[in-house]
C-alpha positions in Angstrom: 34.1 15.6 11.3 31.7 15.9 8.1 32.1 12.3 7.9 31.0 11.4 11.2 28.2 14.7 10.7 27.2 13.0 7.3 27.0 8.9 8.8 25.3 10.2 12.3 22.3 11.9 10.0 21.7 9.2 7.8 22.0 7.0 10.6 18.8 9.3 12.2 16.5 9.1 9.4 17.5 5.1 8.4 16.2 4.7 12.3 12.8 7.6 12.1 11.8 5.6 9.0 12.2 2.2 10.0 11.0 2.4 13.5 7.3 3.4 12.3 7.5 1.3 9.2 8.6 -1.9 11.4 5.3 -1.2 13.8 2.5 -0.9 11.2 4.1 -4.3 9.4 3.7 -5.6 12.4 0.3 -4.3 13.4 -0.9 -5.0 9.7 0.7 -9.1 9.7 -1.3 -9.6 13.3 -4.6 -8.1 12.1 -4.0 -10.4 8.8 -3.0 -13.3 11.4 -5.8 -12.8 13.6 -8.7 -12.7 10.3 -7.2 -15.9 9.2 -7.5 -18.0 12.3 -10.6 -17.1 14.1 -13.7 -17.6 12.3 -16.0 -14.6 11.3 -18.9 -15.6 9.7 -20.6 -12.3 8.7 -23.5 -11.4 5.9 -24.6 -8.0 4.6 -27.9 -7.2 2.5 -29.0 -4.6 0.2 -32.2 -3.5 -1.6 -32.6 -1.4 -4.8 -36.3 -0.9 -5.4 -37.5 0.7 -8.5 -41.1 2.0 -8.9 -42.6 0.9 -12.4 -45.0 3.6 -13.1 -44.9 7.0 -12.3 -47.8 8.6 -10.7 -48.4 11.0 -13.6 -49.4 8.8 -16.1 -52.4 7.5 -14.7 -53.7 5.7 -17.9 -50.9 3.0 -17.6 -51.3 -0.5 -16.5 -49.3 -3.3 -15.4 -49.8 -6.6 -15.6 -48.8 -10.1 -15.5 -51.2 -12.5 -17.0 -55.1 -11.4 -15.3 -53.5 -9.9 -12.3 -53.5 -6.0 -12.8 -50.7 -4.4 -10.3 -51.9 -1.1 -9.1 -48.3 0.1 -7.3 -45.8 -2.5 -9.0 -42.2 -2.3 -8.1 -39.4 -4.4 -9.1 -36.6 -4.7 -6.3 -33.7 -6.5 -6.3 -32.1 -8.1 -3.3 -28.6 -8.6 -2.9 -27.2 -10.9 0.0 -23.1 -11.5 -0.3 -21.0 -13.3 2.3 -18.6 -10.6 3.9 -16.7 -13.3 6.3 -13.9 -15.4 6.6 -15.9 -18.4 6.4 -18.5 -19.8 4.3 -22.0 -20.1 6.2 -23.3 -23.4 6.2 -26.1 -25.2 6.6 -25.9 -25.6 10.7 -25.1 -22.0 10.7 -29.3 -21.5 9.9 -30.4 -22.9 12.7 -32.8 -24.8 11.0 -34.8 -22.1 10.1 -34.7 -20.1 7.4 -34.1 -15.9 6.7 -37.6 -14.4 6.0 -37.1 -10.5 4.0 -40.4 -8.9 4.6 -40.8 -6.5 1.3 -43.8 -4.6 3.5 -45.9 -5.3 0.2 -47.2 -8.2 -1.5 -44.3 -10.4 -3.5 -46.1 -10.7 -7.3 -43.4 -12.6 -8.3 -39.4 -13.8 -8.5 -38.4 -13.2 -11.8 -34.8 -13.8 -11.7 -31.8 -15.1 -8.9 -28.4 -15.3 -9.3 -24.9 -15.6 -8.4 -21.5 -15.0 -8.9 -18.7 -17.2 -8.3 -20.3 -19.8 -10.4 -22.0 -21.0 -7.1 -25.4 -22.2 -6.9 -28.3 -19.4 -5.3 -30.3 -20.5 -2.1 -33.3 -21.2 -3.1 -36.3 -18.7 -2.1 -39.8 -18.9 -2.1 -42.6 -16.2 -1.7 -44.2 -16.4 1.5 -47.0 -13.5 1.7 -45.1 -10.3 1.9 -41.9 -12.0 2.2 -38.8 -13.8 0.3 -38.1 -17.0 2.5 -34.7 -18.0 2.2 -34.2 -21.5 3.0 -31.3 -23.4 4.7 -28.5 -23.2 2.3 -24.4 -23.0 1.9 -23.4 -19.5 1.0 -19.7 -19.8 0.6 -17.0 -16.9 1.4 -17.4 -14.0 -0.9 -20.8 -15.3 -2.7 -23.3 -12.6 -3.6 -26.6 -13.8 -4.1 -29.3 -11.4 -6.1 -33.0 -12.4 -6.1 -35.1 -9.9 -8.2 -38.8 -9.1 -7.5 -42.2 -8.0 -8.7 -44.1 -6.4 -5.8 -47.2 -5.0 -5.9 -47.5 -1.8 -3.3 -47.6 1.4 -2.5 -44.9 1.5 0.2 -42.5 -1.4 -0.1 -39.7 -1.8 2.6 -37.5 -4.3 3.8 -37.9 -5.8 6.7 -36.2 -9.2 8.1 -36.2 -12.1 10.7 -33.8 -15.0 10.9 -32.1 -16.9 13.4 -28.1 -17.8 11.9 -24.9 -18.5 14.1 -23.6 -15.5 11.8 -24.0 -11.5 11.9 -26.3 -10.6 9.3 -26.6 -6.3 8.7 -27.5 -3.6 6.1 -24.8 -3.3 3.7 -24.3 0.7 4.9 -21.9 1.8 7.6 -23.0 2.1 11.0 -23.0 5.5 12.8 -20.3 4.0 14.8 -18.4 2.7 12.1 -18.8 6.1 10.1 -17.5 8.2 13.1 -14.3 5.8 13.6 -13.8 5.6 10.0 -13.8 9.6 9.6 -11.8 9.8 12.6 -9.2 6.9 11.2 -9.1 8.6 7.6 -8.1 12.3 9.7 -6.0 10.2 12.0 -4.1 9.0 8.7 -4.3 12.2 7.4 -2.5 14.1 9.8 0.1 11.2 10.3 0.8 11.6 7.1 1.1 15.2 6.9 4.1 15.3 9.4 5.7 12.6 8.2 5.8 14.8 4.6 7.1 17.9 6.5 9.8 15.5 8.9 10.5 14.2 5.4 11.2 17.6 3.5 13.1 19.1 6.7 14.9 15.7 6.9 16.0 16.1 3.0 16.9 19.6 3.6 19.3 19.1 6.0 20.8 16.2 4.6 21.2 18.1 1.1 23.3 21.1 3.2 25.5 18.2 4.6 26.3 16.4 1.2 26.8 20.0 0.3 29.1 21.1 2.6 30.7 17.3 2.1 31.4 18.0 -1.6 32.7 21.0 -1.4 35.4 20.0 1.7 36.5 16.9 -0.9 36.8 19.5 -3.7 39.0 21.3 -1.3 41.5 18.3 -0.5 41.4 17.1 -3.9 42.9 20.6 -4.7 44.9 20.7 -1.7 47.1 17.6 -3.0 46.9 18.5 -6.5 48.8 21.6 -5.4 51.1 19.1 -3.4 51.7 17.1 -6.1 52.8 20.2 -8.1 55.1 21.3 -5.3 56.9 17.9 -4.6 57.5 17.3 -8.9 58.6 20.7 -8.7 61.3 19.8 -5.6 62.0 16.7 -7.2 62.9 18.3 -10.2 65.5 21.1 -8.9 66.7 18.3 -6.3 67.9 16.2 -9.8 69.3 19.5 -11.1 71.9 20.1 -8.0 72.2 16.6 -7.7 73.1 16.4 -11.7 75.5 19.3 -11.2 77.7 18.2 -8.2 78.0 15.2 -10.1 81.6 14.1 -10.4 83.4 13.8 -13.9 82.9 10.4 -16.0 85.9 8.5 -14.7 88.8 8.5 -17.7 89.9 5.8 -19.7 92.5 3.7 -18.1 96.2 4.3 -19.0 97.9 2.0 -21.7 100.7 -0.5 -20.4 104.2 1.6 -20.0 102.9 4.9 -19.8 103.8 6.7 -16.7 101.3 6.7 -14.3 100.4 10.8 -13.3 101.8 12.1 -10.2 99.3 13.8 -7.5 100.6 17.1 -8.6 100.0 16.4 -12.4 96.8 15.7 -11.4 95.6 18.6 -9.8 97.6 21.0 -12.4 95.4 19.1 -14.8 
């Protein structure tokens, strides 16, 4: 019975583990599937914007060449591909991605890229960086870094791409379903933790109670064992006892040959 107790609860928590590990595999090799064949061609943008001067020191100045800048700011803008897909040329539209800096543009003073990949080229247009028509492949993050010249620079931006093209912050949405996800998780995984310890509990009573029941029969036939050699042994005694007498040599050639009667005087 401790056998069958023993193979039925292992049985139960090979099953509770593999049942819910079987459906997120699943779940996770569909979402992987499904991102691989259809297309998402996606963008996110960023801006870091640095003031230059602070406004208690009043004496200081900056310049480039004759043109004083009374608010200068250097910003940097960060564009990165977030899709599956790389965002071509067609995917503009013919028209390029205007970022409106809500202040005059002084100057670019530096654009780069990772990935080895070349950077779109930009060009100031007024208060804006204009983006032209230009392959940004999958995972390329573009940085363009400005000189602007205001007192209340913000970004702004108009375009017209096949492709989604958002802050880089989480939306409210997406901030609510992710907190709600990452409690979701949470609590999953708390029960899982307490299933889990009640689960080893039990099954640490059984091997328990399983060990001690084989230390049991394995002392049960030792103390067999002793009995039967012990059995055996007394059995060869009596048996050596009621043994009957070594046959005697055979009589020699005209000796007389003892009578019954002889015999059993003898």
């Amino acid at each position: 019975m401790t056998f069958n107790t023993l193979a039925a609860s292992w049985t139960e928590v090979t099953s509770a583990v593999a049942a819910p590990l079987a459906v997120a595999a699943t779940l996770l090799a569909g979402w992987w599937a499904w991102r691989a064949v259809v297309p998402h061609r996606k963008a996110i943008y960023k801006v870091e914007i640095t003031p230059m001067l602070s406004s208690s020191h009043s004496g200081l100045a900056v310049t480039l060449g004759s043109d004083r800048l009374s608010h200068p700011h250097v910003a940097t803008l960060f564009l990165t591909n977030t899709g599956n897909r790389e965002i071509d040329v067609a995917s503009f539209n013919s028209e390029p991605i205007d970022f409106d800096m809500n202040c005059r543009i002084v100057s670019v003073l530096a654009s780069t890229s990772n990935q080895n990949r070349r950077v779109p080229p930009a060009a100031i247009n007024g208060n804006a960086l204009r983006v032209d028509p230009y392959v940004i492949h999958k995972g390329q993050s573009v940085a363009y870094k400005l000189l602007l010249d205001g007192a209340n620079p913000r970004l702004d931006y108009r375009h017209n791409l096949s492709a989604s093209l958002k802050e880089a912050k989480p939306a409210p949405n997406e901030q609510r379903l992710y907190i709600l996800g990452s409690l979701g998780v949470l609590v999953v995984s708390v029960a899982m933790t307490m299933w889990a310890v009640r689960i080893t509990e039990n099954t640490s009573e059984d091997l328990k109670r399983f060990g001690k029941e084989l230390e049991e029969v394995a002392e049960a036939q030792y103390q067999r064992g002793k009995r039967d050699q012990w059995q055996e042994e007394r059995r060869r005694e009596k048996a050596g006892e009621a043994a009957p007498p070594a046959p005697s040599a055979p009589a020699s050639a005209g000796s007389p040959t003892p009578s019954a009667s002889q015999t059993e005087r003898r």
